[in-house]
N, C-alpha and C positions, 0 to 999 in steps of 0.2 A: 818714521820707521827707518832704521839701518839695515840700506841695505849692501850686502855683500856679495860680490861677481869674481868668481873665480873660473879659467876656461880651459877646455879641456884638448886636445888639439895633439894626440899624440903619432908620432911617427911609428916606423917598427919598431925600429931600437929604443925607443924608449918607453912605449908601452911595454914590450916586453920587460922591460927592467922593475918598470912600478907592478905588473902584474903576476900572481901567482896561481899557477891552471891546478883545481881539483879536479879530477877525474870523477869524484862521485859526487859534483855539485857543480853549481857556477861558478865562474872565474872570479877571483877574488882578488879587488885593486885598494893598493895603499895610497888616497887621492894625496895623502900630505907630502908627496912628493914631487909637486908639480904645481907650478908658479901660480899667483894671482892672473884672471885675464886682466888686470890693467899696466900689470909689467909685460906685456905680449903687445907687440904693434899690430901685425896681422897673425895669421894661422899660420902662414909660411916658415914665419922667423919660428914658431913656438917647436923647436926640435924637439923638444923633453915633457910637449904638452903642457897643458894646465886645464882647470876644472869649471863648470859656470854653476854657479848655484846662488838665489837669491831667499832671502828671509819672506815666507814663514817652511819654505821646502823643507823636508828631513830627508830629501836623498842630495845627490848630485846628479850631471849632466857630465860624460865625458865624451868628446867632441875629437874625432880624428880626422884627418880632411888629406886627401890625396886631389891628381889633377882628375877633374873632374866628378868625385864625389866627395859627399860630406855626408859622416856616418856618426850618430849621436848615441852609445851607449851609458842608459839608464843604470849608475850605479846606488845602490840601496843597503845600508848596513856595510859597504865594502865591498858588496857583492855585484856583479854584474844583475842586469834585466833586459827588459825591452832594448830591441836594440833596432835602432830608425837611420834607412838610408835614403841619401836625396841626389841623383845625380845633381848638377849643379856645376855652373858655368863661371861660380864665384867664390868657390871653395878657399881659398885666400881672406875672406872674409867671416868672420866669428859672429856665430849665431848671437841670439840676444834675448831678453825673457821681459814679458811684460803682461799687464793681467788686461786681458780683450776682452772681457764677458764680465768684470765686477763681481767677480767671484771671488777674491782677494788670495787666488791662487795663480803663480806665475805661469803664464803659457810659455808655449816654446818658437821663435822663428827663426828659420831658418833662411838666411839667401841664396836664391839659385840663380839670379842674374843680373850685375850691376851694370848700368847704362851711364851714360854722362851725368846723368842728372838722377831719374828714377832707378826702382832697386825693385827686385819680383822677389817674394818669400814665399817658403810654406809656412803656412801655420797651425800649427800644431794645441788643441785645446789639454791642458793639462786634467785630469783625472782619477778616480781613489789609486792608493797603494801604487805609487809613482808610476802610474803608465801614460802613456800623451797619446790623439787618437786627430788625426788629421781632418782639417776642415776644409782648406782649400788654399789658394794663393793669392795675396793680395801684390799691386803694381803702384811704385809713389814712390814719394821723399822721405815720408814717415808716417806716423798714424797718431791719431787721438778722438777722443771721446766726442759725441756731437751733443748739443743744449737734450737729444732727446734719447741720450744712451746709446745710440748706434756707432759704429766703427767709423770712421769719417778715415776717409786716406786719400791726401790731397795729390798727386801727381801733375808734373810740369810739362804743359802741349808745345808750348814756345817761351821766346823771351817775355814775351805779353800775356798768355792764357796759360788757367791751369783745367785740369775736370776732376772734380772732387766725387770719390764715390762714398754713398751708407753704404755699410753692411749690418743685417742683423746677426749676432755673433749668436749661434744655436750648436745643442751639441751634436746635432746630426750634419752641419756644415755651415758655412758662409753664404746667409742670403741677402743679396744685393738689390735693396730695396730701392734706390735712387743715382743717378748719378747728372749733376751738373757744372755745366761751362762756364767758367769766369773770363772776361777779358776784357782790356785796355785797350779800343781800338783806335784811340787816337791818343797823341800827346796831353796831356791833363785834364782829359775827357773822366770822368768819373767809368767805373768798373759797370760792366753789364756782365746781366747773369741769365741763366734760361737751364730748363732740365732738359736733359738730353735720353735718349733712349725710352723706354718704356718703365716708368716708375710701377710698385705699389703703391695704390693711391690708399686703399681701404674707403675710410667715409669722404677724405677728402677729395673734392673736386682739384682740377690742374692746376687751376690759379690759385689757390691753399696749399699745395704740394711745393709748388713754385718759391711762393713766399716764405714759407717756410723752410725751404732747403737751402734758399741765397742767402738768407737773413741769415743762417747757423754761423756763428762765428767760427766754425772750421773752415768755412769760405768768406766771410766777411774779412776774418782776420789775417787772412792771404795777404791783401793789402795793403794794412795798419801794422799786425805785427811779423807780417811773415808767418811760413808754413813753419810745422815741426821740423825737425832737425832729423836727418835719417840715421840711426842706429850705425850701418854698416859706414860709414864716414866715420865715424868718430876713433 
């Protein structure tokens, strides 16, 4: 599948410029006026904005970002919608879309605070007739699928450990079914693993919980092939 990223990042002057106000409807934007997000290095630099929209969407995402928020107006037909604001501590960095639920519709994240290492999103589950409905926030380097469908988002504790959390991706929010410790305690000591906090076990016992969360190559492959790659870096 091809797919296409375009981002939307307008200032005043320039949203004003692509936009035209009806008075008896919503505001109505000519997105073709405003760049691919891959010619945009950050939101800062994008003065004349640009748009995010990935295939199979039939709207777009237009993305304005000031110091301290980032506001994502839902354009549809050319017209304005929904329109989603995030205070945000990393507004300089350009949201991102990726399907969290295998619904093979793009969600929407946004970042609200990037660290040296780790990045805090919202995330937003995309839904009918383009509207997006807020799930919660995930904390990490990136995110990907775990062996048993859940949200796996690997974050870095130190040079040596990471803690990997599930989440079940539902559409009434983010439920964080497990979260466990990897780490390298000594020089070419093999990785130990252990669950931390209070899992959903269901039928399984702790030691089946256990095994099965270290084994996931969302944390096995921390090791071998490294974690994903974080969106807002790139």
């Amino acid at each position: 599948m091809k797919h296409i990223y375009v981002i939307a990042v307008a200032g005043a002057l320039g949203l004003a410029a692509c936009t035209q106000q009806n008075t008896s409807g919503p505001t109505v934007y000519d997105l073709s006026l405003y760049p691919m997000c891959e010619e945009v290095e950050d939101a800062s630099t994008a003065t004349e904005g640009c748009v995010l929209t990935q295939e199979p969407m039939l709207h777009a995402l237009l993305v304005s970002s000031s110091e301290g928020t980032t506001e994502v107006q839902i354009v549809a037909g050319g017209e304005g919608g929904q329109l989603i604001q995030e205070a945000s501590e990393a507004s300089s960095f350009i949201p991102t879309l990726a399907d969290l639920n295998g619904d093979s519709q793009p969600d929407l994240l946004i970042p609200l605070m990037a660290g040296n290492v780790n990045t805090t999103w919202a995330v937003y589950a995309a839904g009918p007739e383009a509207t997006y409905t807020k799930l919660g926030e995930i904390n990490g380097i990136g995110w990907g699928p775990s062996a048993t469908g859940l949200l796996a988002v690997p974050a870095r504790s130190s040079a040596a450990s990471w803690a990997v959390e599930f989440f079940d991706v539902e559409p009434g929010g983010l439920t964080l079914i497990a979260t466990v410790e990897t780490a390298i305690e000594a020089t070419g000591a093999a990785p130990t693993c252990r669950l931390i906090g209070t899992p959903v076990l269901g039928a399984q016992t702790l030691e089946e919980a256990q095994a099965q969360y270290c084994g996931d190559p969302a944390v096995a492959g921390i090791w071998t092939d490294g974690p994903p790659d974080d969106p807002a870096t790139k």
